[in-house]
N, C-alpha and C positions, 0 to 999 in steps of 0.2 A: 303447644307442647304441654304435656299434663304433668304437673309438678307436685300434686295433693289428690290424694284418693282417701277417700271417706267412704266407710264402710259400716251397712248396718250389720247385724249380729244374727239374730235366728232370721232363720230364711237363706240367708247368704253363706254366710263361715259355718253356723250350723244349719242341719238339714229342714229348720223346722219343726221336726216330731219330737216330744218328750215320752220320757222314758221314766214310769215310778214306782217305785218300789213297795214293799210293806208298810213301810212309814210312813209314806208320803215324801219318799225325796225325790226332787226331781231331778233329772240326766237327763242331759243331750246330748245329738251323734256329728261328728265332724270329720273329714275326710282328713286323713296325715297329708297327702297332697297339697289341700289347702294351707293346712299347718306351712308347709315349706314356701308355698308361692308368696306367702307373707312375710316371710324372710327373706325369701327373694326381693320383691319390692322394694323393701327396707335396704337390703346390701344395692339396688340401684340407684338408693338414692330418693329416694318418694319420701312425702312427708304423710304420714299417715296418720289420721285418727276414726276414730269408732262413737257412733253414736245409737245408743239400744235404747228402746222405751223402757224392757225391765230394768228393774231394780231388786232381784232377790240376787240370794245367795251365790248363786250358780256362776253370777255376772263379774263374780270376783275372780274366778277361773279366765276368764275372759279378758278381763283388765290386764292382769299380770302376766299370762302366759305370750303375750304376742309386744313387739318394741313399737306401742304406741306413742307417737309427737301428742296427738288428744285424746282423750277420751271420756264418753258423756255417758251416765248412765238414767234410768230413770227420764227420759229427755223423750217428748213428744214431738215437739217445736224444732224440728232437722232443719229443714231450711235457716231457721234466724240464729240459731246455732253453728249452724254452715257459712253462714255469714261473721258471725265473731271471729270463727280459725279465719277465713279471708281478711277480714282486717287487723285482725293479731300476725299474721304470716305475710301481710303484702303482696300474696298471690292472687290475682285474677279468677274473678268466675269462669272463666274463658279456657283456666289452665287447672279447674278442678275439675276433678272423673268424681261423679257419685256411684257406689252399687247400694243396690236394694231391692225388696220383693214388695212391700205391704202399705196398704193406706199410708200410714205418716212418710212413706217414704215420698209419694206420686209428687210434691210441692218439689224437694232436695233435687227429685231425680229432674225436673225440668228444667231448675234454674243452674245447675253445673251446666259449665263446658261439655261433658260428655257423660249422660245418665245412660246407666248400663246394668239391666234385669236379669235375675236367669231363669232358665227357659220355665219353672212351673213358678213365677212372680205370679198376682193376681192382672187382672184384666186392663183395670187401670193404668197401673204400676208400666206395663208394656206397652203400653200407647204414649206414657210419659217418658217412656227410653229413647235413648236414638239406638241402641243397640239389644237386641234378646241374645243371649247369650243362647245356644245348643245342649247345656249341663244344667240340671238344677243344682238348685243354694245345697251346700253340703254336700255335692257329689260332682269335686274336681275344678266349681264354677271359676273360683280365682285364676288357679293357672291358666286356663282359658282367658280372661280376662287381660293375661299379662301377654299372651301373643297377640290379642289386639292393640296393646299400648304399643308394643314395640312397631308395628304395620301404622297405629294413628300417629306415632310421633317423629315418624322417621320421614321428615317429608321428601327425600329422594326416592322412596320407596311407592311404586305403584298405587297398593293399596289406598295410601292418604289419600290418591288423587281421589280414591274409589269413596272415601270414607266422608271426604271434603261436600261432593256432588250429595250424596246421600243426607249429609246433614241438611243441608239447601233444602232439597226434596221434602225431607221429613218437616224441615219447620214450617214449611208452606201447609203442608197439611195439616199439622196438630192449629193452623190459625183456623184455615174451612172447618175444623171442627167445632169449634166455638165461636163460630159466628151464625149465630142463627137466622140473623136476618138474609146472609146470601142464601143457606140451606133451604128459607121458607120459597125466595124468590124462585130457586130450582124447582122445588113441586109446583110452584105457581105456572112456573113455565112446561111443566111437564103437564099440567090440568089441559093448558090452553091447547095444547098439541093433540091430547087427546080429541077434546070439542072440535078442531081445524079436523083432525083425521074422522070422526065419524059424519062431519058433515061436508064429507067427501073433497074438501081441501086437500091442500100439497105443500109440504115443507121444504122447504130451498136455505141449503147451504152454500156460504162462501169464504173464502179465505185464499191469503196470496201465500207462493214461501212454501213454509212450513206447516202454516195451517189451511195451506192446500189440501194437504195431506189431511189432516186432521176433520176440515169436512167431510171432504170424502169417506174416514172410518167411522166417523159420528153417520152418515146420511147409511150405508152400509149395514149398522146395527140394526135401524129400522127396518131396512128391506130385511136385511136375513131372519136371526132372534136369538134371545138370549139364552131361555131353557126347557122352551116347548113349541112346538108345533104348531102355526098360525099362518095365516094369509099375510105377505109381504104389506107392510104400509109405506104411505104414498110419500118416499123421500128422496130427493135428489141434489149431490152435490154440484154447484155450476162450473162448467165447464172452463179449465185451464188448458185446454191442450193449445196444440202451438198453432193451429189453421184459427182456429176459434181468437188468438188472441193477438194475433197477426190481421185478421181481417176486421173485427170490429176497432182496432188499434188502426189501422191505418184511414177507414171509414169517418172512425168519430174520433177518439181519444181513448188510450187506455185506462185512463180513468171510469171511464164508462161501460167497460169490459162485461160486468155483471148486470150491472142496471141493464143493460139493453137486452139482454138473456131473460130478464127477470118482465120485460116490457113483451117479451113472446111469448113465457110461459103463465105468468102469473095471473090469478084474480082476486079481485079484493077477498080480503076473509082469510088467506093463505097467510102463511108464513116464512119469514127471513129470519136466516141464523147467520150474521156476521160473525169470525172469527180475524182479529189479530190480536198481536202481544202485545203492539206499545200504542194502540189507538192511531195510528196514523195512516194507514191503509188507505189513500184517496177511493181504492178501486171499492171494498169495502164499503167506505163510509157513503159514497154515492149512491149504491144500491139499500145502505138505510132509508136514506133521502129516498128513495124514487119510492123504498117503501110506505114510508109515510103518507106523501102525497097521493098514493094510489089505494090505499086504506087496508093494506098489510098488515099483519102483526109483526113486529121487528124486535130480534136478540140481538144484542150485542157482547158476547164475552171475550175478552181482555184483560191484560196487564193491570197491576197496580198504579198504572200511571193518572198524573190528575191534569184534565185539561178541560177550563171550564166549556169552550164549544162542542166538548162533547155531551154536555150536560143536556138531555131530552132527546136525543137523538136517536134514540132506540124505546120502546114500550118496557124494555126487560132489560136492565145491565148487571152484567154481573163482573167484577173485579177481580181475579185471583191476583192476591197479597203479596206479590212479588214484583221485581223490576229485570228478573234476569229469564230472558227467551226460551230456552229449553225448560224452567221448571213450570214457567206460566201453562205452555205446549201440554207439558206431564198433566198438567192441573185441568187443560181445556179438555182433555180425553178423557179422565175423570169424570168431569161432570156431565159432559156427552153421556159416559155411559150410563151415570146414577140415570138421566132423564129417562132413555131408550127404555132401559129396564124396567125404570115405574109404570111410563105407558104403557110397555106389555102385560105387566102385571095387573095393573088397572082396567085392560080392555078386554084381556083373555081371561082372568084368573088364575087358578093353577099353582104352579110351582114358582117360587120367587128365593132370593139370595137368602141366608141368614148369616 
């Protein structure tokens, strides 16, 4: 439940643009809209304050004209400032919304409860949101703003459920983005694929469940393509259907489901892409093993979970930062695709994402 809304000042309430005169005075533009959705807040109940990096004249308009609980002028340093009203207020990070558009804001808007941009924020700024708003700052952004509080705070109300998932989502990602060491291991794994496919190797996916599925769309990318025209490369997800896992299950064990598929297609130099969420796939982990032994390249990507027997048991692990199954999933098709795509890019040329 968001209880405190901190709001920066140009960019946001104002549009941004200044306006100067003969003299040099400066004006700014602000939607009456916004005007009101502030008062609105305010009559809900929010505790509100404001924090601008200027400090001229203008900011006095600013100060006075709206029923701010704080207000910081002159103030670079948003986050540790954001941090004083939470410990002056007794409110929870958890239960503060920040809006903003601009460098000093990227720090504020990460560590609230709910960092929320509008739509012409810079680059940053928007990747440090869990939310983009659809209105730029000065044209209407607030009000907007306040039909999403009313949907994020209402937890009977569908949306939350919508808003809940998505935060999940989001922070998994904004982690893969700053971890460069997974990023580096991805291109490493994307090199090796290349070298296995031009010398004429085969790549072999697997996964039970959910990331059945999820080899299957990873191994798919390769054969089809991303965004040009090329000769199918050499991938294939192993086989789950029900004769295939009925017959080698009753033969040997279902644990051995893959490995023994992998023991009739594979040759050394090829590669294995394991896929599960929480590391424990025996079906899986087996067919790492048989990789090893038979002098495969072997992936392993996976949950954030930590178990030291899985430590070496793959050539390549990669971890997405999470312990909850569907965002791992979101996370493992991800990174399927960033690989796919580089291979293509790297083998073919041509046209690539920007």
């Amino acid at each position: 439940m968001i209880e405190l809304i901190v709001f920066d000042i140009d960019g946001v309430i104002a549009d941004g643009s200044v306006i100067v005169d003969s003299k040099g005075n400066e004006q700014k533009k602000i939607n009456l809209k916004d005007i009101d959705a502030i008062y609105e807040l305010h009559r809900r109940g929010y505790t509100l304050a404001a924090i601008t990096g200027e400090d001229k004249d203008i900011v006095d308009y600013f100060e006075k004209r709206f029923p701010w609980d704080y207000f910081y002028r002159g103030n670079k340093t948003k986050k540790e400032t954001m941090q004083q009203i939470e410990q002056s207020t007794g409110i929870n990070r958890k239960n503060i919304c920040y809006i903003g558009d601009g460098k000093y804001d990227i720090e504020p808007l990460m560590y609230a409860g709910l960092g929320i941009c509008p739509a012409d924020a810079i680059d940053k700024a928007k990747n440090a949101a869990d939310i983009i708003l659809q209105n730029n700052g000065g044209n209407g952004c607030i009000w907007e703003m306040i039909s999403i509080l009313e949907k994020y705070d209402d937890e009977n109300y569908a949306h939350n459920y919508f808003f809940r998932r998505l935060e999940e989502h989001t922070n998994i990602f904004k982690k893969l983005a700053s971890d460069q060491e997974l990023m580096d291991r991805a291109i490493e794994i994307g090199d090796e694929i290349i070298a296995i496919l031009k010398g004429e190797g085969a790549i072999y996916l697997c996964g039970n469940g959910g990331s059945a599925a999820d080899a299957q769309h990873i191994a798919t990318e390769f054969i089809s393509r991303f965004y040009q025209e090329r000769p199918g490369l050499n991938a294939e997800a192993l086989s789950v259907n029900t004769s295939t896992l009925t017959a080698i299950g009753n033969d040997y064990s279902f644990e051995r489901v893959f490995a023994r598929q992998l023991e009739a297609k594979a040759k050394p130099g090829d590669m294995v892409i394991g896929i599960t969420t929480s590391g424990t796939s025996k079906n899986v982990l087996e067919a790492l093993r048989y990789a090893e032994k038979q002098g495969l390249v072997s992936v392993l990507l996976m949950g954030g979970f930590e178990d030291p027997e899985l430590d070496g048991i793959a050539d390549y692990i990669i971890k997405v930062p999470s312990l909850i199954t569907p965002r791992i999933q979101e996370a493992h098709i991800f990174i399927g695709h960033v690989i796919a795509e580089y291979v293509e890019y790297k083998m073919f040329g041509g046209k690539r994402a920007i």
